[in-house]
N, C-alpha and C positions, 0 to 999 in steps of 0.2 A: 808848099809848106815844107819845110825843114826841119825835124826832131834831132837836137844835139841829148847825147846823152854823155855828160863830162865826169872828167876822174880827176880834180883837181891835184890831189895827191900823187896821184901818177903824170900830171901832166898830159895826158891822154884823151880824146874824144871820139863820138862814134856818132857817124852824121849819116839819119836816113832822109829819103825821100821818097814818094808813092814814084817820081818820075825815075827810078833809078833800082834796080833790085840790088844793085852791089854797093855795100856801104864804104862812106867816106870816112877814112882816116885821118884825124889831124894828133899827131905825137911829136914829145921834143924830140930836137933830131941830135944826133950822136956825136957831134962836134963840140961840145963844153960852152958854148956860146948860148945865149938867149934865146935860140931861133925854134923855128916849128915848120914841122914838113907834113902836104898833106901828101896820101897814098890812097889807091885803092886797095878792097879786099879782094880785087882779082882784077884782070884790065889795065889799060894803056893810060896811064895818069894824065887826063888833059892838058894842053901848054897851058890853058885859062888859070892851073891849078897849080902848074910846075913852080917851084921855085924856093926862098925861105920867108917866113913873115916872123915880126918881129913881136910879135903876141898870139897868147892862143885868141883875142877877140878880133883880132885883123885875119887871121887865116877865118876863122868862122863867118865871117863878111863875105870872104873871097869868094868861101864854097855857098852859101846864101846868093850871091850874086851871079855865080855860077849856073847854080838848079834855076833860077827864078828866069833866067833868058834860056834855058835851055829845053828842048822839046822833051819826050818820051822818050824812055830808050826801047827798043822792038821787042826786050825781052818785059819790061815793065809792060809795056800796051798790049804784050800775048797775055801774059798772067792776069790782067785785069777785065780783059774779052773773058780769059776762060771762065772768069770764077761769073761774069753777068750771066753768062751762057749756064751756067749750074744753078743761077737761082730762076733762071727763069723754067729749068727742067722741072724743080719743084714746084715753081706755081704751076708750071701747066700739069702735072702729077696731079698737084692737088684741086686742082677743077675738078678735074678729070675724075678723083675720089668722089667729089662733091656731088656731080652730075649722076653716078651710081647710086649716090645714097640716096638721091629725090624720086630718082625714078621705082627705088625700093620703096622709098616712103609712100610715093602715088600710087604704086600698084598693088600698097596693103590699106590703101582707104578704101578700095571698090570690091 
């Protein structure tokens, strides 16, 4: 899935993905012409990506077509390990509360 988030007025877009932590840039580009270039917010612009497109709705395709064949990046699939691995500290915290509180509860029935 691909969230664009567009600035018609500026001519400007900002393309996220779960698969990608670094967001995609599509802006007009600086040559007086029609054209639109995508960039990253940090990183080595893919060739899939390089180029000029002659709308901001064809470079939006591009990078759509892009994300949708393209795997995880190592920093997207660490950050999304880390945050399963924190919810499951909570649930087992919270058993682990749970399990306290029964044993308090059975040991003030007798």
């Amino acid at each position: 899935m691909v969230e664009f988030e567009e600035y018609p007025d500026k001519k400007y877009c900002i393309c996220r993905s779960p698969k990608m932590k670094t967001e995609i840039y599509i802006k007009k580009d600086n040559s007086g012409f029609i054209f639109y270039e995508i960039s990253l917010e940090k990183g080595v612009l893919p060739a899939d990506l390089s180029g000029k497109y002659s709308s901001m709705k064809k470079a939006k395709a591009a990078v759509t077509a892009f994300l949708n064949n393209r795997k995880e990046t190592f920093a997207a699939k660490s950050e999304f390990l880390a945050q399963e691995r924190e919810k499951r500290k909570a649930k087992d915290v919270s058993v682990v509360h749970s399990e306290e509180h029964q044993h308090i509860r059975e040991g003030s029935d007798h």
